[in-house]
N, CA, C and O of each residue as an XYZ file, in Angstrom:
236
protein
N       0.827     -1.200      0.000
C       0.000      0.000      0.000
C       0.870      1.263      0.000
O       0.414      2.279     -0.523
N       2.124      1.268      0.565
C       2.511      2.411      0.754
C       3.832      2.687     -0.149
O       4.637      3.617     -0.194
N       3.700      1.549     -0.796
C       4.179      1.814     -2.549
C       3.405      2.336     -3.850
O       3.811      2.762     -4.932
N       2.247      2.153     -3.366
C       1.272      2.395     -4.473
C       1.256      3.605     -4.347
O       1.652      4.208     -5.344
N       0.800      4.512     -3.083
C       1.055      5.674     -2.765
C       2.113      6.794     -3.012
O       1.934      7.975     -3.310
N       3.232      6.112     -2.811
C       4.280      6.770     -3.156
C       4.492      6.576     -4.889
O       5.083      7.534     -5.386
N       4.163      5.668     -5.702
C       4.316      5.468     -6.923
C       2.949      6.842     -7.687
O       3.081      7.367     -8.793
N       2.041      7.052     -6.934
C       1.201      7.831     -7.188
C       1.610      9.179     -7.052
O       1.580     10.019     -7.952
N       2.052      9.376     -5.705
C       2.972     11.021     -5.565
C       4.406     10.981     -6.497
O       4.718     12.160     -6.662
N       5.119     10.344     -6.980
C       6.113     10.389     -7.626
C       5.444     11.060     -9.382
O       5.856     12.083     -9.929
N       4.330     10.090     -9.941
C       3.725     10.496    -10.515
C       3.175     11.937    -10.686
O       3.498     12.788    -11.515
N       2.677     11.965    -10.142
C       2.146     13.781     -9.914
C       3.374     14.588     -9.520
O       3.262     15.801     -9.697
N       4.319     14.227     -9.109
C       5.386     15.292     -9.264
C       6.331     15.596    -10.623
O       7.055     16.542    -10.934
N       5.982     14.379    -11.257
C       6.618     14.586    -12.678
C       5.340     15.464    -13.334
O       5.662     16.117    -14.327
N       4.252     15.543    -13.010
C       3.103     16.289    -14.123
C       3.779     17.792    -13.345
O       3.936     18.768    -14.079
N       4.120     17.894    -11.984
C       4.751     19.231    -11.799
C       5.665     19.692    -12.234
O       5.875     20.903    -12.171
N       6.664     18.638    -12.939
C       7.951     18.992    -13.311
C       7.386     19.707    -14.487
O       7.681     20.887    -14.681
N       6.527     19.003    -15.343
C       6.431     19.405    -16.739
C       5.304     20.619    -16.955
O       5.533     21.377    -17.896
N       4.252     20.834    -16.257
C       3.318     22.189    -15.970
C       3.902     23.366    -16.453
O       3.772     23.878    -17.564
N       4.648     23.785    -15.358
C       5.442     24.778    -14.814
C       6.288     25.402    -16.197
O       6.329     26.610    -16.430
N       6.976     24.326    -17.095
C       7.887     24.893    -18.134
C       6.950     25.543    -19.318
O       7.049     26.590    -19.958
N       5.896     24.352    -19.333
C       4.540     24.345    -20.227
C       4.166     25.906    -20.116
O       4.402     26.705    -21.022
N       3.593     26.222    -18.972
C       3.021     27.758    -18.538
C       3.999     29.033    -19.341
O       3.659     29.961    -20.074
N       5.434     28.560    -18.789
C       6.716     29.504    -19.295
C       6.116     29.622    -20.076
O       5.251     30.497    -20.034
N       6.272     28.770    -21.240
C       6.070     29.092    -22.727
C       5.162     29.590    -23.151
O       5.180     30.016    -24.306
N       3.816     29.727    -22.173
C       2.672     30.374    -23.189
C       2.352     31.757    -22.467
O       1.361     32.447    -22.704
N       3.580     32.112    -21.339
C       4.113     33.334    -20.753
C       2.997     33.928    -19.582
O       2.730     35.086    -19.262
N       2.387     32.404    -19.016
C       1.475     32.696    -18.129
C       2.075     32.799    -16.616
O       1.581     33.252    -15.583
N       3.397     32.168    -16.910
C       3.758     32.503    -14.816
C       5.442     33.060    -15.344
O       5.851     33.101    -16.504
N       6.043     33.368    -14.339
C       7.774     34.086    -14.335
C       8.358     33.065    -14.572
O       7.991     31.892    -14.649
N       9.602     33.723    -14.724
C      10.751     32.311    -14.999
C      11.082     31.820    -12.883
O      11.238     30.784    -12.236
N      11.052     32.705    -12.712
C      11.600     32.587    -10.448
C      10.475     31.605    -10.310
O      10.893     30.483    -10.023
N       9.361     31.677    -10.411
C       8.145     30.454    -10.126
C       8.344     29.664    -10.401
O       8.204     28.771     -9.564
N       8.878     29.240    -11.893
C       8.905     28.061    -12.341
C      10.501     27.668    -11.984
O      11.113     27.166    -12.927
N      10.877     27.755    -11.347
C      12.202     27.668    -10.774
C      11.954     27.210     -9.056
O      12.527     26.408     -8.319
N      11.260     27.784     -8.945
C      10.484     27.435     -7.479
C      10.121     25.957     -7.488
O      10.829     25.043     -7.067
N       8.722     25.845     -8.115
C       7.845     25.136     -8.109
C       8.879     23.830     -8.504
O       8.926     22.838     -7.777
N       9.733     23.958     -9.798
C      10.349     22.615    -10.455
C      11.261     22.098     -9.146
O      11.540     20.903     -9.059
N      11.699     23.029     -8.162
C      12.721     22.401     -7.498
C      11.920     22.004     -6.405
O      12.637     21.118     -5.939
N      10.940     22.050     -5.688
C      10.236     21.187     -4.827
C       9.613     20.386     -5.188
O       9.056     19.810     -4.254
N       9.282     19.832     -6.538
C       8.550     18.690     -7.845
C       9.664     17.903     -7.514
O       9.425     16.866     -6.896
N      10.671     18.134     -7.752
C      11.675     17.568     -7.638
C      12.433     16.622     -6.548
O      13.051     15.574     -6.738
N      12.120     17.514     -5.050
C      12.614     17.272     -4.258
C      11.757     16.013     -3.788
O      12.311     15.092     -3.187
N      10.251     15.989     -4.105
C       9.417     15.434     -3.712
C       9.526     14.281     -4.815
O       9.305     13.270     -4.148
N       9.717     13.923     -5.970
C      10.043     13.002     -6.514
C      10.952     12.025     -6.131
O      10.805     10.803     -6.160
N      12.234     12.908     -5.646
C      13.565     11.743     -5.321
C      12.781     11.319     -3.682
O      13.029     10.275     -3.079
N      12.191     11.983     -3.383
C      11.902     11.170     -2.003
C      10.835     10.182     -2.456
O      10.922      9.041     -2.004
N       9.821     10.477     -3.305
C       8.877      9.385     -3.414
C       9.295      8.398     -4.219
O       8.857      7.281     -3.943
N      10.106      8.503     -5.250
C      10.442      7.347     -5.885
C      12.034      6.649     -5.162
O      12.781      5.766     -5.584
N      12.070      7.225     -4.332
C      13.210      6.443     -3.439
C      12.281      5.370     -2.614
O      12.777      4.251     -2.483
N      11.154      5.567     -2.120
C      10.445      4.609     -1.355
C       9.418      3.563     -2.346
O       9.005      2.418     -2.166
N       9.244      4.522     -3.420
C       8.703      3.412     -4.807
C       9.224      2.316     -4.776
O       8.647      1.248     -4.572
N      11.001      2.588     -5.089
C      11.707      1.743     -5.966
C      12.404      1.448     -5.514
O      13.378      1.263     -6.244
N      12.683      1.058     -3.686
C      12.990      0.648     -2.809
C      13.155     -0.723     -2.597
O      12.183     -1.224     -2.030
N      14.033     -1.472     -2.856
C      13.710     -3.430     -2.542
C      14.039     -3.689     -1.159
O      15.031     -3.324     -0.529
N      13.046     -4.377     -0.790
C      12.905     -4.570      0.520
C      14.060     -5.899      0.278
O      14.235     -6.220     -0.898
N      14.652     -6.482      1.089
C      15.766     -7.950      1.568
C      14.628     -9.095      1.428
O      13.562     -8.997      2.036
N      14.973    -10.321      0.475
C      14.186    -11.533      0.796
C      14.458    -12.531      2.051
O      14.011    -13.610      2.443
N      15.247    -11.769      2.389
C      15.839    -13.254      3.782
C      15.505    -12.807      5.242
O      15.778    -13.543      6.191
């Protein structure tokens, strides 16, 4: 369960990674926001897909 979860927030932090640049381009938010926003998408990715993709020991 608490892989599925985290495979779900890892998910949605990559749709944050990619938003944010998306917006740039059609000159709806600053470049400092999207500089913001990508680096806590981010931060929150390596933590959720560290517990995703985590192998637990068989022994």
């Amino acid at each position: 369960m608490k892989k599925i979860i985290a495979q779900c927030i890892a998910l949605l932090s990559l749709v944050l990674l990619i938003a944010p640049s998306l917006l740039l381009l059609m000159n709806q938010i600053e470049l400092e926001r999207v500089k913001s926003v990508m680096l806590i998408a981010t931060i929150i990715w390596f933590a959720s897909a560290t517990v995703w993709m985590w192998k637990e020991n068989a022994s």
